[in-house]
TIRO-618137 format. One record per residue (C-alpha): residue in three letters; z, y, x negated. Coordinates in steps of 0.1 Angstrom, whole numbers, padded with zeros to 4 digits, always signed. Layout:
ALAZYX/...
REM end
This chain:
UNK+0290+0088-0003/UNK+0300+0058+0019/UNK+0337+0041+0015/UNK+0343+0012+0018/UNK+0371+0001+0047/UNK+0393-0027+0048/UNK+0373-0041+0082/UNK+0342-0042+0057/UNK+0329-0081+0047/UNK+0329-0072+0011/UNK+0350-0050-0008/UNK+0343-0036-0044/UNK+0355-0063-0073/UNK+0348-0093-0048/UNK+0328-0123-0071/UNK+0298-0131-0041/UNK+0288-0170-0054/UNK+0306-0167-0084/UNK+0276-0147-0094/UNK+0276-0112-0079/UNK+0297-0085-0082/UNK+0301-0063-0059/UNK+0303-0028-0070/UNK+0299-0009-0039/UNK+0288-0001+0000/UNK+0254+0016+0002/UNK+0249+0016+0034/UNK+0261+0003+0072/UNK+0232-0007+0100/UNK+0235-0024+0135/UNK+0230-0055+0127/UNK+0236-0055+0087/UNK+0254-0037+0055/UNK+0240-0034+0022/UNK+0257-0039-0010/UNK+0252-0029-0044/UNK+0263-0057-0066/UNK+0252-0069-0103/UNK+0250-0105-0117/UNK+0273-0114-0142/UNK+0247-0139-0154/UNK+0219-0113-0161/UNK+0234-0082-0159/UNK+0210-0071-0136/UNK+0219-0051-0102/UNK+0211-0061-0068/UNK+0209-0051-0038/UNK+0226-0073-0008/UNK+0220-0073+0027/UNK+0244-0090+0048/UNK+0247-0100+0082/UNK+0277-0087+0102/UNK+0299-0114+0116/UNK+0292-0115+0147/UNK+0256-0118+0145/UNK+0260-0152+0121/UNK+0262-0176+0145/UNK+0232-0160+0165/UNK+0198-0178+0160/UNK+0176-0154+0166/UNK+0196-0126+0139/UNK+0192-0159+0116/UNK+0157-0161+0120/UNK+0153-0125+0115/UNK+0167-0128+0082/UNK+0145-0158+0072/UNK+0112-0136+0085/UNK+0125-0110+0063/UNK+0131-0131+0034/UNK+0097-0142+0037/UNK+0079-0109+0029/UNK+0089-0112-0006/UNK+0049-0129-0007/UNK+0044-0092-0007/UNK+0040-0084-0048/UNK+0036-0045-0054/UNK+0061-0023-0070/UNK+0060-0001-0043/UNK+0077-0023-0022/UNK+0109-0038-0023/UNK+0110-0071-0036/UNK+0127-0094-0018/UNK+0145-0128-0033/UNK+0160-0151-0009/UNK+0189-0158+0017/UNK+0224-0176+0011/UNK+0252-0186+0030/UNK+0287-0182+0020/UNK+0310-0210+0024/UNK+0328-0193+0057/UNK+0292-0187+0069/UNK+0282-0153+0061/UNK+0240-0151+0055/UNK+0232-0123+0031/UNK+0200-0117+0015/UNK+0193-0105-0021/UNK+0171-0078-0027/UNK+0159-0054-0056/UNK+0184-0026-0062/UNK+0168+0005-0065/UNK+0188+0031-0085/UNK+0174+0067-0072/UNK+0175+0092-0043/UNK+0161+0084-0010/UNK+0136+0108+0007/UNK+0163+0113+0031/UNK+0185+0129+0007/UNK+0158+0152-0005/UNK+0149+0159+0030/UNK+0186+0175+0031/UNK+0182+0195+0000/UNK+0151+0213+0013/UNK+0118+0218+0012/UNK+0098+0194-0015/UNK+0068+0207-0035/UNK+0034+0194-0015/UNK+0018+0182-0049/UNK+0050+0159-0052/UNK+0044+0145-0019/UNK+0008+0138-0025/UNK+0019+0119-0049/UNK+0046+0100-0029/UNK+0017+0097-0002/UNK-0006+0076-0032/UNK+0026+0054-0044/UNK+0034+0046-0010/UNK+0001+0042+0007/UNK-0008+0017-0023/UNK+0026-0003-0011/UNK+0013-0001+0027/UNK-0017-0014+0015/UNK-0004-0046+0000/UNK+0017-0049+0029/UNK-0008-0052+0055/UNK-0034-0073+0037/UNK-0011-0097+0041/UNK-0011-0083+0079/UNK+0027-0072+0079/UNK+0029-0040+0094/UNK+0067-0021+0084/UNK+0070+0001+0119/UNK+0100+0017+0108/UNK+0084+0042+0082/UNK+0112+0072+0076/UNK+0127+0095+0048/UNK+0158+0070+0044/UNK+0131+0038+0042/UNK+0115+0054+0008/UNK+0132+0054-0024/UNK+0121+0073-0054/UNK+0134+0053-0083/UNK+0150+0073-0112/UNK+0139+0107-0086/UNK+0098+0100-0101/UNK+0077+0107-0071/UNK+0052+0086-0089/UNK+0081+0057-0083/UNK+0083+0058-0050/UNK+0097+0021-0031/UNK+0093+0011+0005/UNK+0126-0005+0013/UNK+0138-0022+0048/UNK+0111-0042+0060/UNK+0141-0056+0086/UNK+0119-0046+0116/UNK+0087-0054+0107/UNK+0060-0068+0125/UNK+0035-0102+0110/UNK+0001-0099+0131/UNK-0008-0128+0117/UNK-0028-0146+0142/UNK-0001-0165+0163/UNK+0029-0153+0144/UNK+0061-0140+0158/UNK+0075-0102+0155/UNK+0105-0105+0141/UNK+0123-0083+0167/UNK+0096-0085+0194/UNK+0071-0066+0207/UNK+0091-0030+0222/UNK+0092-0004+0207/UNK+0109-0001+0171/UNK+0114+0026+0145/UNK+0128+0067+0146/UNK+0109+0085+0176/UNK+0106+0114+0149/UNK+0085+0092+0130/UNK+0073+0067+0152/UNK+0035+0073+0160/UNK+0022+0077+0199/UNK+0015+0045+0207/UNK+0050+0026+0195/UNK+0061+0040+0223/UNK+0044+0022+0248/UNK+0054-0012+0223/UNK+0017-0009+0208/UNK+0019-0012+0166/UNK-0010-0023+0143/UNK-0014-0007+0107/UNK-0028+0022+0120/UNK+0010+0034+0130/UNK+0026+0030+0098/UNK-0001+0057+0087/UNK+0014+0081+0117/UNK+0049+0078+0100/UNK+0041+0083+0062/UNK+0018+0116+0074/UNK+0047+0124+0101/UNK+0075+0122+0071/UNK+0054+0139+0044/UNK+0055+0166+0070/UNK+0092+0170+0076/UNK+0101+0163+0036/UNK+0072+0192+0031/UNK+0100+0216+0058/UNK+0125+0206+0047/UNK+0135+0193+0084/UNK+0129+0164+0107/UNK+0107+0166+0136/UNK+0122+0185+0169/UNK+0109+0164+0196/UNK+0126+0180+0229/UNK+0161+0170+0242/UNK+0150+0144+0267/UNK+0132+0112+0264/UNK+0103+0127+0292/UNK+0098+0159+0264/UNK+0095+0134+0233/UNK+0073+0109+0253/UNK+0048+0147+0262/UNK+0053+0162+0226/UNK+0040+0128+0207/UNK+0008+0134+0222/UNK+0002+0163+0207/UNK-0009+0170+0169/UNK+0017+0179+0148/UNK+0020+0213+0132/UNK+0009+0218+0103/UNK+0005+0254+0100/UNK+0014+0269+0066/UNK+0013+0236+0047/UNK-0016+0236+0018/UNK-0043+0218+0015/UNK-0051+0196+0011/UNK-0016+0181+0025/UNK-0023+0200+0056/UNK-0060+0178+0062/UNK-0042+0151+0050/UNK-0012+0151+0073/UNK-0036+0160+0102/UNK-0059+0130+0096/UNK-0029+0104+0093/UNK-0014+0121+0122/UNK-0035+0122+0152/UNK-0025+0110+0182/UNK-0051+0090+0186/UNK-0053+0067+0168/UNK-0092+0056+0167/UNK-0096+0088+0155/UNK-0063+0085+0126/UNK-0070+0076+0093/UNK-0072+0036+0102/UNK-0061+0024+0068/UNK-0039+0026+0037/UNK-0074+0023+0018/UNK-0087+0052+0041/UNK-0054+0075+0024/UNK-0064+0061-0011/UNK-0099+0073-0005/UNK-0090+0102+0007/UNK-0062+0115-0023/UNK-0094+0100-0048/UNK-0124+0123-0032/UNK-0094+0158-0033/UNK-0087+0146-0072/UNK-0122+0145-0078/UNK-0134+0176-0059/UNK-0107+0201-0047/UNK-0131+0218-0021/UNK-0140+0183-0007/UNK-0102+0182+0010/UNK-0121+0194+0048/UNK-0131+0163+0066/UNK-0163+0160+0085/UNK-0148+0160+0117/UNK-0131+0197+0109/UNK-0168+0209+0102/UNK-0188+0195+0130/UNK-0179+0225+0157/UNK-0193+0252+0124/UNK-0226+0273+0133/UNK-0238+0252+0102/UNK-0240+0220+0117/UNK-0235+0236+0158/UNK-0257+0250+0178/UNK-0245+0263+0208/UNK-0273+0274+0238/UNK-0253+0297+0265/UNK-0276+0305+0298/UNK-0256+0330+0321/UNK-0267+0322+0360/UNK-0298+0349+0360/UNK-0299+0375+0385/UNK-0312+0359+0419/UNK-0320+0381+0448/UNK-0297+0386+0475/UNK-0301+0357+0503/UNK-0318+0378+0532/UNK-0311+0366+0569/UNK-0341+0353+0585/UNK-0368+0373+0599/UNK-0369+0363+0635/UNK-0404+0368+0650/UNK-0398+0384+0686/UNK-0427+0362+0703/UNK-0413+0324+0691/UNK-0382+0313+0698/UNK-0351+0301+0677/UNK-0355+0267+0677/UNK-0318+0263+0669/UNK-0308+0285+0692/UNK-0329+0266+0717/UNK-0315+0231+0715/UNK-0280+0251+0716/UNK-0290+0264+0749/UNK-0300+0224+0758/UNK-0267+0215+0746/UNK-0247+0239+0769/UNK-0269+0235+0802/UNK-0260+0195+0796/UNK-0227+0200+0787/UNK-0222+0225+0819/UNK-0239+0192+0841/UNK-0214+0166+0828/UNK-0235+0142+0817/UNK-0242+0157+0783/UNK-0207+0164+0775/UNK-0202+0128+0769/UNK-0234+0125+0746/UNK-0221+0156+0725/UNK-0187+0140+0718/UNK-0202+0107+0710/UNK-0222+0116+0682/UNK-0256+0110+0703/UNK-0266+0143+0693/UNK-0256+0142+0659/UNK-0294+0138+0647/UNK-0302+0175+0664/UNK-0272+0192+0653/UNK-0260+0173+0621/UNK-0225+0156+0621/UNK-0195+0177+0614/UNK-0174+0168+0584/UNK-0135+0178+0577/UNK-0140+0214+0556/UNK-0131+0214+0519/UNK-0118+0242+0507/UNK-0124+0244+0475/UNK-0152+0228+0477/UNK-0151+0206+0442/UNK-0176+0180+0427/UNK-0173+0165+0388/UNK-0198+0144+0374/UNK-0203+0134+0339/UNK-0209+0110+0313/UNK-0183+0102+0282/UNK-0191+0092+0252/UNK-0183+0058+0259/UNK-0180+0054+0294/UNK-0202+0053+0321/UNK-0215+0080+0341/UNK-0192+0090+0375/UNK-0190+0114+0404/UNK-0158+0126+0418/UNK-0158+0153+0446/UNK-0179+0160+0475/UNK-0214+0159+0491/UNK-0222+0178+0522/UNK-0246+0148+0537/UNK-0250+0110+0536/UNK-0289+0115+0519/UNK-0272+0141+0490/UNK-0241+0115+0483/UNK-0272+0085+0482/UNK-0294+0107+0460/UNK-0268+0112+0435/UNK-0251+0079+0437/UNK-0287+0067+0423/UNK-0282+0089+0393/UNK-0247+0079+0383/UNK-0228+0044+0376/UNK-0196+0051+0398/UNK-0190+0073+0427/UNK-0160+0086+0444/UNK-0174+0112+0471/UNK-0160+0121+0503/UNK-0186+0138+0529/UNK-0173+0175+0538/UNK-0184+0205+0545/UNK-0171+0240+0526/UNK-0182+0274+0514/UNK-0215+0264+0496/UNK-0251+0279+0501/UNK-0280+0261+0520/UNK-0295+0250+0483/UNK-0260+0238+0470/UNK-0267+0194+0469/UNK-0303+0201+0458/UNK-0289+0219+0430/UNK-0266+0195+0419/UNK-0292+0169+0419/UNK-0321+0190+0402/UNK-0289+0198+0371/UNK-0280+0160+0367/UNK-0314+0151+0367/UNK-0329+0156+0333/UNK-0291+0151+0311/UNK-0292+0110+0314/UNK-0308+0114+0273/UNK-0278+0134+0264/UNK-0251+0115+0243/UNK-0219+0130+0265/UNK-0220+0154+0295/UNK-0201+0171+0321/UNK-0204+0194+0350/UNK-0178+0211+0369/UNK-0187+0227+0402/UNK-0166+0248+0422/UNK-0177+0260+0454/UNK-0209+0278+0445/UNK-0194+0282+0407/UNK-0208+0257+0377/UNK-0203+0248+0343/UNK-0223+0225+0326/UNK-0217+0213+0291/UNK-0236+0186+0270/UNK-0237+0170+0232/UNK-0271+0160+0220/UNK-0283+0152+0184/UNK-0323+0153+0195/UNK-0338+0190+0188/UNK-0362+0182+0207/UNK-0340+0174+0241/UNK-0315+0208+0232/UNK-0348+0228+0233/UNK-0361+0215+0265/UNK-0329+0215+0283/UNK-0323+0250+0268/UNK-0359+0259+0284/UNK-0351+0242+0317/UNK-0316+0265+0323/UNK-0329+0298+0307/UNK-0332+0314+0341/UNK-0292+0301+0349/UNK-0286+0265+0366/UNK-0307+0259+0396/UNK-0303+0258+0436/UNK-0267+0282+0447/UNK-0251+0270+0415/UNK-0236+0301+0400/UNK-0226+0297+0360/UNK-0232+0284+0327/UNK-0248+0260+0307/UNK-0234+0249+0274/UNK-0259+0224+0255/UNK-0242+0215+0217/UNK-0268+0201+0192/UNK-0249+0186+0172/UNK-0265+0177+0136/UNK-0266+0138+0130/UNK-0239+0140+0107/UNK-0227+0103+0099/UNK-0190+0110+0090/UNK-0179+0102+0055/UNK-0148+0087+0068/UNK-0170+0057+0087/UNK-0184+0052+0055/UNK-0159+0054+0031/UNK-0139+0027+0059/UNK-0170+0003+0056/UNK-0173+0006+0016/UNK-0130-0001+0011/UNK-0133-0034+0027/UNK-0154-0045+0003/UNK-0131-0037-0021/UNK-0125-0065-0047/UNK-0126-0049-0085/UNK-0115-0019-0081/UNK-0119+0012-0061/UNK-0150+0020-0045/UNK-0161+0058-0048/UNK-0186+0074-0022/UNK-0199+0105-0031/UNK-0198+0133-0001/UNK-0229+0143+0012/UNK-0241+0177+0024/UNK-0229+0184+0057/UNK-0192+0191+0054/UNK-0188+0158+0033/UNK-0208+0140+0060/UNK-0243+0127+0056/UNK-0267+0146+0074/UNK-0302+0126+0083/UNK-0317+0133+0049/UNK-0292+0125+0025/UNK-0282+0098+0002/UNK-0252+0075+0005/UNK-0242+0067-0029/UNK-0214+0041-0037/UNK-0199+0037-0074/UNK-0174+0013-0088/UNK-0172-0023-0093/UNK-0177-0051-0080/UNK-0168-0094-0085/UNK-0201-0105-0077/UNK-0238-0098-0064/UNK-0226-0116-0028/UNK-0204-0090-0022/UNK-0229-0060-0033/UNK-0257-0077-0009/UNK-0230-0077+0025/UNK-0220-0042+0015/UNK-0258-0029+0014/UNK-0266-0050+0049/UNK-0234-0033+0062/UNK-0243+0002+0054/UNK-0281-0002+0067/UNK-0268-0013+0102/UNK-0243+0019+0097/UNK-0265+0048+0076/UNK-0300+0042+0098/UNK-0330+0057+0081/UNK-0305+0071+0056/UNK-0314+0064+0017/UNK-0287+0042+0002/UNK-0280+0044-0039/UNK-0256+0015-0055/UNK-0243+0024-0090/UNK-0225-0011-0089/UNK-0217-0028-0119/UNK-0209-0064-0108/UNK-0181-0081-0129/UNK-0171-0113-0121/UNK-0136-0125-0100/UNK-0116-0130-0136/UNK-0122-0099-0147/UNK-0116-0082-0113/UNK-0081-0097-0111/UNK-0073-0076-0144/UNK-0091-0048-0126/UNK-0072-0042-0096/UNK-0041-0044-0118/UNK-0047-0019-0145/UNK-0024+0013-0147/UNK-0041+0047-0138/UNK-0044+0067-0174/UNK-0070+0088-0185/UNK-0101+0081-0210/UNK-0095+0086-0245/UNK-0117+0093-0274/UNK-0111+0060-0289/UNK-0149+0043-0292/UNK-0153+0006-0294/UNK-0182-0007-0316/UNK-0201-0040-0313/UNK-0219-0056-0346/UNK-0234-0094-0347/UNK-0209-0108-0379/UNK-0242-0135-0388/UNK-0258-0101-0405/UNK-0239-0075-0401/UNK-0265-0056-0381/UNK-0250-0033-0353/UNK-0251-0040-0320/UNK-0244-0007-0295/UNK-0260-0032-0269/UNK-0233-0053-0268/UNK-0254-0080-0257/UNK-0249-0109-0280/UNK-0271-0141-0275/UNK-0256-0181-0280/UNK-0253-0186-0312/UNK-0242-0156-0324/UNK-0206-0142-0335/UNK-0195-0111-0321/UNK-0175-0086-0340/UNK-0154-0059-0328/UNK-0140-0027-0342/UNK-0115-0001-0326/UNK-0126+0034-0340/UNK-0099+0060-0342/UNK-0104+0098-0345/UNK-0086+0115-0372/UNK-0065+0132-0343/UNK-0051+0100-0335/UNK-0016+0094-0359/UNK+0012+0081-0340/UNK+0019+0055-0308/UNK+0005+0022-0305/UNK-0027+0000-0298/UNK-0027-0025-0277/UNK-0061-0044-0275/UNK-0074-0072-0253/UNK-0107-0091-0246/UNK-0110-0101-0206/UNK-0131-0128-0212/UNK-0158-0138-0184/UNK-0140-0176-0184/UNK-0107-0163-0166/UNK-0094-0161-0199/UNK-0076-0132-0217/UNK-0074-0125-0251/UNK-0049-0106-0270/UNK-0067-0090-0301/UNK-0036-0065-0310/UNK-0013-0071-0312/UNK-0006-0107-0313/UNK+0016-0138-0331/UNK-0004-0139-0359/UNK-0009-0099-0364/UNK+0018-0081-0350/UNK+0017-0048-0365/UNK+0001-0023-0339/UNK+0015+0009-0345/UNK-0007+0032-0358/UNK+0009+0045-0385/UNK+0018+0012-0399/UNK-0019+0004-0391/UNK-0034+0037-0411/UNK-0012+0030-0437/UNK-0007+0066-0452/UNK-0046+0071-0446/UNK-0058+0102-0428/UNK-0092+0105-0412/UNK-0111+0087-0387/UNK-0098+0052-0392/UNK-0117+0020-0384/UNK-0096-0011-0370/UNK-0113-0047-0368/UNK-0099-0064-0340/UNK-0124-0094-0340/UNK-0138-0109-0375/UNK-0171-0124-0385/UNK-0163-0160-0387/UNK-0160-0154-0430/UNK-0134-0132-0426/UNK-0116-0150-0402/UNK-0119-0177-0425/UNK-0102-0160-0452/UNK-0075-0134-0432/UNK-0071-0160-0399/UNK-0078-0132-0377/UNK-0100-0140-0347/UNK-0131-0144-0343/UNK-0158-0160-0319/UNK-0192-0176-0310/UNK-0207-0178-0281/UNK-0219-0212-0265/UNK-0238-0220-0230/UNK-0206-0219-0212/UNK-0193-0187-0212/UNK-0216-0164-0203/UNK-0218-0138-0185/UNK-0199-0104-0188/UNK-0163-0097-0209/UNK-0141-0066-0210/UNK-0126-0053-0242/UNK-0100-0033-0231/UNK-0082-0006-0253/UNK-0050+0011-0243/UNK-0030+0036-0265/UNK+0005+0042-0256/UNK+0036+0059-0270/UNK+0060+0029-0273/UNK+0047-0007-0274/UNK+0037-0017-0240/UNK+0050-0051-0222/UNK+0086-0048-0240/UNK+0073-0076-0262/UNK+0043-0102-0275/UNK+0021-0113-0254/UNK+0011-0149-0260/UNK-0023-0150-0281/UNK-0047-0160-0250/UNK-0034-0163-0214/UNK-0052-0164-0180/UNK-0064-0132-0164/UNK-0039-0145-0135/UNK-0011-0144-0155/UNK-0023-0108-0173/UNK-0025-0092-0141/UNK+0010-0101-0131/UNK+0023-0087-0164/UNK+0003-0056-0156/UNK+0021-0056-0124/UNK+0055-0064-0132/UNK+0054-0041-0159/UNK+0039-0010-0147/UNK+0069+0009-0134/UNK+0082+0012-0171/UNK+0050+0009-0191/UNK+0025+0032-0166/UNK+0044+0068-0182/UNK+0036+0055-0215/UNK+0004+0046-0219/UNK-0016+0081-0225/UNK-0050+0069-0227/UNK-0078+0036-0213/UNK-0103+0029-0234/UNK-0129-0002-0226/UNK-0167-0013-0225/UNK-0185-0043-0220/UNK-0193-0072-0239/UNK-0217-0090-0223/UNK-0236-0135-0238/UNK-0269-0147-0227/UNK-0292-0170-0234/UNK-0316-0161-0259/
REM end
């Protein structure tokens, strides 16, 4: 527990705007403390963030705060909301902020060990606050145990708190403290190291801190700044952590990050596909090196003959050894001595380069780079020849401890690779390693052909050539599909190589969608991405109203409550729920007989932005179910929207449908234990308005409600 000092701005008692009592210190930073105060006004508790004295008169502290006050545009109850700044009358700024009443995950870090399932679901609670966050492009880089608060100790409750250091990369905006590095080095991913942060990092630091909550201990980086700077570029450890934390953590975590999870939707995705399928936890990329999707050909160097000196014919001369002879007569007569030194008689002996020992040459081509040489050549026409077969050179002439055939080997290797997606060759003196990634059969088998007898000319060694299955990893695709994202979730189901899509399968997309627009881009999108692949849609397109409600709905399971349609001008059922203008749909709630006790709570999202609340409302507020069965037992059968007779006679609501609003409705059903919203909700309100209510109240109504019922009414013309 903190205490408060007497050098401290605010002590406990102290009346802050003759409106906030402060009640206690929470916590002291650099720059700020933070106060736990309530309003005598409300009765509701606060948090308070002031600046210390001797940063008030400093602008750029002051525009700190303001930037910090201004993330409050950032509505999720995963992260903290913010309210605004003030200034006492002696000129202290302090900001108001939500108090959140429950143990920090640094706390629990220092109790031990937390149970993985909890932090999977800390890892959805937060991730779905990250994701808020940086749609409004404000990345937090300061992610850490003491930055995430689990109110009342719920992991499903977890808040992101602090955003003091954040970064807006907002097209022209400033960082609030600048571009270097910020944030815990424990925590911090590679590259905010070198000053570099997009969203990307704050996935680094929720992985990196799922880890050490998982241990029980924080990261052990080294004990100099050269040690931490080495150790952040390698993975972290996740040995002896479950899946599928373990994928999870080592997919958020790597220290690349191109190859990280790249988004808060890409974690979302991720914890959906492990809920649906348990077995689907192993990402594509973990599967490509398996003998099911790798094949790997291995050609040892095959035997070759031992070189034999020549066999020297005792009736012709050496002709070496005769323009030898020619040089020493001219060197012994003076004249030639001069000639030999200059180079003249470089074309009959060769020149002589520096010796290399060892004697080293790289070339290769990455996956997305060009193709280079590094190394040495032992004359001008072999560094010319394979200049012409690569993009960049660096190749010193020299001579070394290499056989006769050495360059013409080199060349007659590099020569047929240039179809290969990524190569390399490593040469060694006379010793070679070639290794290659290809996706064509057809090339693998050739190239395997060409270096079944070992690689060619003096070159001693291997050749490894990877085929590599066209696998098109579910992670591209499931990045493409979540920007798209505008009712809802979108669900990709995994294909069959290692939850990748291999050349013959299907990429199928479920969820929802606002409108056709948006289901034409994502199809266009996923042609340029999937190839010759078959694409499959089960999209049901909604419209924008109704998607608003969508993205704000709690996560509960379905129930067995069944919603029936009839047409109230004859009574005739309608399980279509396709009613035409003209005619006045009516619409039951049918309970099972298992159903006795909690609450209904039933609304119609209607396609004109509109939202209207069936049960309860002003005019019919009893929605309990027992009130509602009345001492009845049995499957019960509740009328939520009347033929325009009874409405007539009872005032309960009913409608018709005209030209103007057609197009497709939800009627949503929710059961709950207690009544939902802590109060009425006005008779029709916007879908705007609904969704905030949603919003606002789902930290206290999301535990109650135990079931989500809906189905769609859709008008037409006739």
């Amino acid at each position: 527990m903190i205490t408060s000092q007497p050098s401290d701005l605010f002590q406990p008692g102290d009346l802050l705007n003759n409106t906030y009592r402060i009640e206690k210190l929470l916590g002291r930073g650099g720059t700020s403390n933070v106060y736990k105060a309530r309003s005598e006004i409300s009765g509701n508790l606060v948090a308070i963030k002031v600046l210390k004295q001797e940063f008030s008169g400093n602008e750029d502290f002051t525009v700190l705060m303001a930037r910090e006050e201004n993330i409050r545009e950032i509505r999720h109850d995963a992260v903290v909301r913010y309210s605004e700044n003030h200034r006492t009358p002696d000129g202290h700024i302090y900001l108001l902020m939500d108090y959140i009443d429950g143990p920090g995950l640094d706390s629990k870090l220092k109790q031990g060990p937390m149970d993985a399932a909890d932090l999977l679901i800390i890892c959805r609670r937060v991730a779905e606050g990250l994701k808020a966050a940086h749609a409004r492009n404000i990345v937090h880089r300061d992610l850490s145990p003491d930055n995430i608060i689990l109110r009342d100790g719920d992991p499903a409750k977890a808040v992101i708190i602090d955003f003091g250091i954040a970064k807006d990369t907002n097209p022209g905006a400033e960082t609030i403290v600048g571009n270097e590095f910020a944030g815990k080095y424990s925590y911090a991913a590679p590259e905010q190291l070198g000053g570099n942060t997009d969203a990307r990092a704050d996935i680094y630091s929720l992985g990196a801190l799922l880890l050490a909550n998982f241990r029980g201990a924080s990261p052990s980086l080294g004990a100099n700044p050269m040690e931490v700077v080495e150790n952040k570029q390698k993975p972290l450890d996740t040995s002896g952590v479950p899946a599928p934390l373990k994928q999870l953590i080592d997919r958020m975590c790597d220290p690349d990050p191109n190859d990280r999870l790249g988004s808060a939707t890409e974690v979302l995705n991720f914890l959906d596909r492990v809920e649906q399928d348990p077995e689907a936890e192993k990402e594509p990329s973990a599967l490509l090196d398996t003998a099911e999707a790798t094949i790997i050909v291995q050609t040892p160097k095959a035997s070759k003959p031992p070189r034999q000196a020549p066999i020297t014919d005792p009736g012709k001369s050496d002709s070496k050894g005769l323009v030898l002879a020619l040089v020493a007569v001219l060197v012994l007569v003076g004249g030639g001595a001069g000639a030999f030194f200059a180079g003249l008689l470089d074309p009959l002996l060769g020149p002589s380069y520096p010796v290399a020992q060892p004697y080293t040459l790289i070339v290769e081509k990455p996956k997305d780079g060009p193709a280079r040489a590094t190394g040495h050549m032992p004359s001008e026409e072999s560094r010319e020849a394979l200049t012409a077969l690569v993009d960049q050179t660096d190749i010193t002439l020299a001579s070394g401890a290499i056989g006769e055939d050495w360059a013409a080997g080199i060349l007659a290797t590099i020569k047929p690779l240039s179809d290969l997606q990524q190569w390399r060759l490593v040469v060694s003196d006379n010793q070679a390693k070639l290794s290659g990634l290809t996706s064509d059969s057809d090339l693998a088998s050739a190239l395997a052909a060409a270096f079944k007898d070992g690689l060619p000319g003096d070159l001693e060694g291997v050749a490894e050539i990877t085929y590599r299955l066209p696998v098109l990893a579910i992670a591209d695709v499931r990045g493409l599909v979540g920007g798209f994202e505008d009712c809802g979730a979108l669900h990709v189901a995994p294909g069959t190589a290692g939850g990748g899509f291999g050349p013959k399968d299907a990429i199928t997309v479920t969820g929802r969608l606002a409108g056709s627009e948006a289901r034409i881009r994502m199809f266009d999108a996923l042609r340029s991405l999937a190839g010759d692949r078959k694409i499959s849609f089960d999209i049901e397109i909604l419209n924008p109203a109704l998607c608003v409600v969508e993205t704000a709905l709690p996560r509960a399971p379905v129930g067995n409550i069944d919603i029936a349609f009839s047409t109230g001008n004859d009574n005739a059922p309608n399980p279509s729920g396709r009613f035409f203008v003209g005619e006045n749909p009516v619409i039951d709630v049918k309970l099972p007989a298992t159903i006795t006790s909690g609450f209904l709570t039933v609304s119609i999202l209607d396609v004109s932005g509109n939202v209207f609340h069936l049960l309860p409302n002003l005019s019919r507020q009893e929605n309990s179910i027992a009130g509602l069965r009345e001492g009845t037992t049995g499957p019960l059968n509740v009328r939520v929207a009347y033929t325009l007779a009874e409405s007539a006679l009872n005032g309960g609501l009913a409608f018709r449908v005209d030209d103007s609003t057609l197009g497709k409705s939800r009627v949503l059903v929710l059961h709950s234990s207690e009544p939902l919203f802590a109060g009425l909700r006005p008779t029709s309100e916007s879908a705007v308005g609904f969704a905030e209510a949603l919003k606002e109240n789902s930290a206290r109504d999301a535990n109650l409600i135990l079931s989500m019922d809906s189905k769609i009414l859709e008008t037409a013309l006739p």
